[in-house]
Every structure is written in structure tokens, then in C-alpha cells.
C-alpha positions in Angstrom: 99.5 137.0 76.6 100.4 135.8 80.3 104.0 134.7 81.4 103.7 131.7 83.3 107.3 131.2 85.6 107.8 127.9 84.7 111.8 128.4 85.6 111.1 129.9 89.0 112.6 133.3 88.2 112.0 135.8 91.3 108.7 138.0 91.8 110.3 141.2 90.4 111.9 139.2 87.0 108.3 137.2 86.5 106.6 140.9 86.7 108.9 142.4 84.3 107.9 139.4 81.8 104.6 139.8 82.2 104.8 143.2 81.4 106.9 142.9 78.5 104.1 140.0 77.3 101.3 142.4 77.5 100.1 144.8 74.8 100.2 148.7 75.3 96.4 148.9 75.6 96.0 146.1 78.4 98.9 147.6 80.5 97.2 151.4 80.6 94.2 149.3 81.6 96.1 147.6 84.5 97.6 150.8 85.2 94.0 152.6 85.1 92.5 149.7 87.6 95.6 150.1 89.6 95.0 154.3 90.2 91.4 152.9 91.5 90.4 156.4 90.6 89.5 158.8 87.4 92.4 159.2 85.1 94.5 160.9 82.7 96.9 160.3 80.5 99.5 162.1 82.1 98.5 160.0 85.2 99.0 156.9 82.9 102.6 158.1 81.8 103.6 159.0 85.4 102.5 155.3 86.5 103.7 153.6 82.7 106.0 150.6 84.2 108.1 151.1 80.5 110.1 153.8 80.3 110.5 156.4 77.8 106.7 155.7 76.4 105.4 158.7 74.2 102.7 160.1 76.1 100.7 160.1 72.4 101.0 156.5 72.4 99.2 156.2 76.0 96.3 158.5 74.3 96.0 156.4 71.7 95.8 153.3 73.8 92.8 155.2 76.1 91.2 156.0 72.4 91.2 152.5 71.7 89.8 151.4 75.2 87.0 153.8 74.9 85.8 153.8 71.3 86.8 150.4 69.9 87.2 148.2 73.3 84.2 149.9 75.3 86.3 149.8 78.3 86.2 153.4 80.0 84.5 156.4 79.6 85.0 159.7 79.5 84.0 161.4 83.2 83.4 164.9 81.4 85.9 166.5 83.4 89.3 167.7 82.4 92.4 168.2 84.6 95.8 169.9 84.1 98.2 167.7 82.4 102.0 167.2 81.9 101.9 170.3 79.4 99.8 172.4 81.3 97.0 171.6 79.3 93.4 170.3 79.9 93.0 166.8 79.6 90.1 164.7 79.6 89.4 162.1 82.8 88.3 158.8 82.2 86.8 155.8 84.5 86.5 152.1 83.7 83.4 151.4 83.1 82.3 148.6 85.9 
């Protein structure tokens, strides 16, 4: 859901609405589009504008967006993660 500033609150107060208005799987997409590059979701987390987000809640969120939401895909490639452990890249699909 969009916040519209109909009370004129400043740019950084009107994001932070926005934000709060959105659901987890639509703000790792923004975040995703935002990277303009393959991701991960230790990328995601490091870029998550909430803090203190479980890093399993941002893989569930890219397993929704790629198997029930069709929006990204999986590169094939894996890259280190937070833990030191492969994790799988994805791309939004265009």
C-alpha cells in the first residue's frame, strides 16, 4: 500500500511511511531493483531499510518472489554470505 503525504511531512518522514506501508516481499524487491545487479540475501539484509530483520525472513521473502510471485530467478551462481556460506544469486526477471 502507497503513503500519499497529504500533511506535507518532509522527504525523509514520507519515505519512512512508505516503507513502513509496504510488505516484506515488495521492499526486498525495491531493494533488489535498487542493487541494479545480481543479489543475495546477505546483500538484501545489508541494504534492509528496517533494522534488526532476521536474515531468514529476507530468504523467505526471495522464496516467495521466485516460486509463488515469478519475480526473480535464480542466476545459478552462489557467493559468500554473511555466515561464510554459499548463497544463491538471483536477478529480476525483466
Amino acid at each position: 500500500m502507497a503513503y500519499y503525504n497529504t500533511t506535507a511531512e518532509t522527504t525523509e518522514q514520507s519515505k519512512e511511511y512508505n516503507l513502513s506501508n509496504m510488505k516484506q516481499d515488495e521492499i526486498v524487491l525495491a531493494v533488489a531493483k535498487n542493487l541494479e545487479k545480481p543479489f543475495s540475501a546477505s546483500m538484501i539484509l545489508f541494504h534492509f531499510p528496517k533494522l534488526n530483520t532476521p536474515i531468514t525472513s529476507i530468504r523467505r521473502s526471495i522464496h516467495t518472489l521466485h516460486h509463488k510471485l515469478n519475480t526473480i530467478e535464480p542466476t545459478g551462481k552462489k557467493v559468500e554470505g554473511l555466515f561464510g556460506r554459499p548463497e544463491l544469486q538471483y536477478r529480476i526477471l525483466k
